[in-house]
N, C-alpha and C positions, 0 to 999 in steps of 0.2 A: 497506303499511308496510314498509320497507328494515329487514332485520335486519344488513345491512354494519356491522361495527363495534362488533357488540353480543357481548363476552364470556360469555354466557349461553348461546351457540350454537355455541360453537367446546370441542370438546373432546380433549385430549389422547391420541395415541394412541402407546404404548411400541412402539417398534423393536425390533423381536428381537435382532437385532444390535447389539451393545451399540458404544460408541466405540472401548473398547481392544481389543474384536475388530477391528474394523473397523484399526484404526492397527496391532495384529500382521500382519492378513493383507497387509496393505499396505507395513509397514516405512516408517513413516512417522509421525507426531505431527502433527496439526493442529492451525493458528496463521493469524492474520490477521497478514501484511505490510501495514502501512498507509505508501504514500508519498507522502510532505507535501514540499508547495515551493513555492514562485511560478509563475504559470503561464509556461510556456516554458523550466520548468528540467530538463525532461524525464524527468518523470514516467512520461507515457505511453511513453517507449518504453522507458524502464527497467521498467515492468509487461511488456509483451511479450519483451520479453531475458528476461526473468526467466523467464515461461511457460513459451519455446522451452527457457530453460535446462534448468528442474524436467523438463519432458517430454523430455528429451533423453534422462534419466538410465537412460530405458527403459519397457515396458511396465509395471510395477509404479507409476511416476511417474504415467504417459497412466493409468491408470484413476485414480487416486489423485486428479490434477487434476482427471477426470472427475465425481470423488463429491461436488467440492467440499470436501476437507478442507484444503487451505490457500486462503485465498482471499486473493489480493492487492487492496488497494483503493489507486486512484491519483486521490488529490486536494488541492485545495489545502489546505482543512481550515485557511484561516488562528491561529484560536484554538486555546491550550492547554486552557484547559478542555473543549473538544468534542473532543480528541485523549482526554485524559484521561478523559471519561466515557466512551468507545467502549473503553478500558483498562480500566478501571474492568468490564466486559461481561465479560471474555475471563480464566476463571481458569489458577492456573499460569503466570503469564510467557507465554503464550500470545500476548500481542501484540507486534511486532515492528515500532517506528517506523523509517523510514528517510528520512532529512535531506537532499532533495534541496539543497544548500546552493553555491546558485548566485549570484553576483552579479547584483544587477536591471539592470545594464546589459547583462550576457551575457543575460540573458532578455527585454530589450526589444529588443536587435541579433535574435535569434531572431525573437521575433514572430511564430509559424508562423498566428496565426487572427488577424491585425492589431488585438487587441485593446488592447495598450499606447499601438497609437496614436490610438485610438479615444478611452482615458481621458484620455490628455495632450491631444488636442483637445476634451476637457470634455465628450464623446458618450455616455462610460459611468461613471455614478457612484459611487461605492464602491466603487473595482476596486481589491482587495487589491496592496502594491506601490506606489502610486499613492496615491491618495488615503486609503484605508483600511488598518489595519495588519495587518501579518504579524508572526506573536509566533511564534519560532524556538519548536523542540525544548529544552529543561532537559535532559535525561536521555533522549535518543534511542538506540536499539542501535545503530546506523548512520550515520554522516554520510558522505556522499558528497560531494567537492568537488572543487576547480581541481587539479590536480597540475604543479608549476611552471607555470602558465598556462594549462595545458593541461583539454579538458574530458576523462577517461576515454569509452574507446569505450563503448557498453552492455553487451556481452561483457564487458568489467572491471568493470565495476559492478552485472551480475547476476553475475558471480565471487564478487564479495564478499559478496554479501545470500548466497548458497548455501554458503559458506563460512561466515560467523557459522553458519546454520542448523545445517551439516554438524556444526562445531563445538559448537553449545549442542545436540545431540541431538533437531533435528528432522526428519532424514532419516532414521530411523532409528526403529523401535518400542520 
């Protein structure tokens, strides 16, 4: 008989180390970056600009990253309510949306995994974008976008996620 699964079996063990220790010795506040967008609006490399950026900032950063106390998630996450309940998780303003807010034709000219062209020949169904919807950010920290036509490099756009941060005192214990 499989006990996987069965909360009778799993019991809570306290960390000695409390969180605001942990965010003092660190000089840092832990928070979830969640980056939402159509796929191709480049998410993923704005999660790795952003990594290199935090661990840039020095050895306090690189362990900090290490512990997992900011954790960036880079996904489509079309729906507001599943953005919402994962908010709904995280107390204190702790969650940090960020609105990759790309035009679907800049992200189907992309294309990096040929999957837009996969749904427009009728190959993959319910591909957000396409056939199924994308329901924007209401009230995101962050929207990212064109700048006179232009797409910001990821260096400019992990600038800015690290700057709101800087700014609303997550760098910082």
């Amino acid at each position: 008989m499989s006990t996987v699964g069965n909360p009778a079996n799993i019991f809570w063990h306290e960390n000695p180390v409390r969180k605001v220790e942990r965010e003092k010795l660190l000089n840092q506040q832990g928070c979830v970056v969640w980056i939402t967008g159509l796929s191709g609006s480049g998410k993923s490399t704005l999660a790795c600009s952003l990594g290199r950026e935090l661990q840039s900032r020095g050895e306090v950063a690189n362990l900090f990253a290490d512990a997992g106390l900011i954790c960036i998630a880079s996904l489509i996450s079309p729906y507001r309510k599943d953005r919402d309940a994962c908010r709904a998780l995280l107390p204190d303003k702790k969650f940090i949306e960020v609105f990759m807010n790309m035009p679907l034709q800049l992200c189907e000219d992309r294309d990096p995994k040929g999957l837009y062209k996969l749904a427009r020949e009728g190959k993959i169904k319910g591909f957000t974008g396409i056939d199924d919807p994308y329901e924007p950010p209401l009230n995101c920290e962050i929207e990212l976008q064109l700048k006179d036509g232009v797409v910001p490099t990821p260096h400019e756009m992990a600038g800015q996620v690290v700057s709101y941060m800087e700014n609303e005192g997550f760098l910082e214990a």
